[in-house]
N, C-alpha and C positions, 0 to 999 in steps of 0.2 A: 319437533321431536324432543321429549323428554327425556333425559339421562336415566331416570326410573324404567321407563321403554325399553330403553337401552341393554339395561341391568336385566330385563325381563324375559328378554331376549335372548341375550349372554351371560346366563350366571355364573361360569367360569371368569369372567373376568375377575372377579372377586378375589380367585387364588392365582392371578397372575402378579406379578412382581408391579409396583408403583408406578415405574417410568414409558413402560408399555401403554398400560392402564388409561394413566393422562394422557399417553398419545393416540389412544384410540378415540378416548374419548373428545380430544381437540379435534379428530379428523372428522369423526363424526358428529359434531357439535349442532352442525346444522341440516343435516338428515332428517327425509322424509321418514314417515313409518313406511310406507310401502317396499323402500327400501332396505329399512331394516328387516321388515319381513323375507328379504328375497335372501338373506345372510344362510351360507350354507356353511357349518361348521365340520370341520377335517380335521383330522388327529392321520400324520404323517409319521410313518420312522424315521428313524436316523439313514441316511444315504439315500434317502427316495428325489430323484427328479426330477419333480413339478414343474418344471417349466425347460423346455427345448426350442432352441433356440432352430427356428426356423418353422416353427410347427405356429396355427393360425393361434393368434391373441384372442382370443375368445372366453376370456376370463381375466378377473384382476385379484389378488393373493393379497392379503394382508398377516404375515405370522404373528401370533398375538403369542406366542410363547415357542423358543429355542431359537436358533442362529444357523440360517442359512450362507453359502456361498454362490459366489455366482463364478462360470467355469466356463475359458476360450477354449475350442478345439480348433481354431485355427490355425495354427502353429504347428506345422508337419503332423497332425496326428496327434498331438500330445496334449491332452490334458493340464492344464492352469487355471490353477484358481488366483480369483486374482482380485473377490471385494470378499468382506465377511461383514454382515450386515447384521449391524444390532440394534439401530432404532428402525421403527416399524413406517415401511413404506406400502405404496400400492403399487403393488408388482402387477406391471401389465399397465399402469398410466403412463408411462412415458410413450408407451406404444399408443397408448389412446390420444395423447395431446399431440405425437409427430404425425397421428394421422396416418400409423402403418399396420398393414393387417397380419405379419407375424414378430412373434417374441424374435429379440435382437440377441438374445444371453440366453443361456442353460443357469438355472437355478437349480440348487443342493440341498436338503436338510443336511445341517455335521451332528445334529444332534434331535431328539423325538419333538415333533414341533404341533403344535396347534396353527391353524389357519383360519379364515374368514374370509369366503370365496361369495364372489358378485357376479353375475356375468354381466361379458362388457358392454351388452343392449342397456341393462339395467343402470351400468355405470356412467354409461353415455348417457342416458338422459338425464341422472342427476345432478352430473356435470354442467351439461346445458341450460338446465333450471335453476342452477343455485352459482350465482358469483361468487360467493365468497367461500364454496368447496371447490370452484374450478380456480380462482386463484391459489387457493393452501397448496393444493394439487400440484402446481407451477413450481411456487416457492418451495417446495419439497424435494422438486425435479431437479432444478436448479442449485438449488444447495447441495445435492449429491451429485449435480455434476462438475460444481464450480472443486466443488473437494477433489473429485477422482484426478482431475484435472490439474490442479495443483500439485498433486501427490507425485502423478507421472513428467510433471515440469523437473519438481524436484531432481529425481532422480535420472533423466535427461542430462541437466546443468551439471551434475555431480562426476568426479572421475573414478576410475572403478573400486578402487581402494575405497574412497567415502561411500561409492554407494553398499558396497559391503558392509560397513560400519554401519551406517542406517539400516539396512536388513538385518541384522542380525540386533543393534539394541529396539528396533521393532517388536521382532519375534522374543526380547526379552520379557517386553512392556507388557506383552501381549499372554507368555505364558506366565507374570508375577500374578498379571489381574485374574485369570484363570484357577489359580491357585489359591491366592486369597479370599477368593468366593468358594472354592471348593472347602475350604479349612471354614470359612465364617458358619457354611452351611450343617459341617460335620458338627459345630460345635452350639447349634442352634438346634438341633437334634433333641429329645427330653432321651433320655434314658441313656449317655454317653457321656 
């Protein structure tokens, strides 16, 4: 596969932001065309549900643009969000590598997102054909588990005063970088 294919394919990627872009295109580096021809492109709103957690995995989600959450309702009922995911995964291969046939997690748009939908017959064979997309795959997997995992060690170990203090200069970190992109963007603007 050629990265020109790729682009030919996808010519939205072009107005997607850089760090996406590269990671698309590293995931897809070594991508069949047939594959890429199977790329079903989805433009989601903000708050739509794409993925239910218990409903059959029969699809893999790449968001090539906006920021979904992923959401437990196990907890008496109540609704938790509990990842906010900004580099782009393949949502639906973790279910493909553990070898299980429904989504584990509820996924969220927070905000209008662009997609790149596979289905997972499609995903499955490319996986099985190509070593070094079923490794990336792995190591993708793995890195956002060894993180989650870490994250919730953390705050485990911590006593409830600290872990407050970590939640909240979290939630600081989190709404400064939000804002400083909103102000970069207002002011990247022509006519303002």
């Amino acid at each position: 596969m050629g990265e020109r294919y790729l682009y030919q394919k996808c010519p939205f990627l072009k107005e997607v932001g850089q760090e996406r872009r590269e990671q698309f295109e590293t995931y897809f580096r070594t991508a069949p065309d047939w594959l890429i021809d199977a790329f079903v492109v989805e433009k989601m709103k903000k708050g739509t549900t794409f993925i239910r957690e218990n409903n059959p995995a029969d699809t893999i989600y790449f968001i090539i643009e906006g920021l979904i959450v992923a959401t437990d309702y196990r907890v008496l009922g109540i609704s938790y969000d509990f990842m906010q995911f900004r580099k782009m995964y393949a949502f639906g291969g973790m279910e493909f590598i553990m070898d299980l046939d429904v989504y584990k997690t509820s996924l969220r748009t927070v905000t209008d997102s662009i997609a790149v939908k596979i289905s997972r017959p499609m995903f499955e064979k490319w996986m099985y054909s190509d070593i070094k997309a079923l490794k990336y795959e792995s190591q993708q997997m793995g890195e956002y588990l060894l993180e989650q995992a870490r994250n919730e060690r953390i705050f485990l170990l911590m006593n409830g005063t600290d872990r407050l203090c970590l939640l909240l200069v979290n939630h600081y970190e989190q709404y400064q970088k939000k804002r400083s992109a909103l102000c970069k963007r207002r002011t990247e603007k022509p006519g303002r």
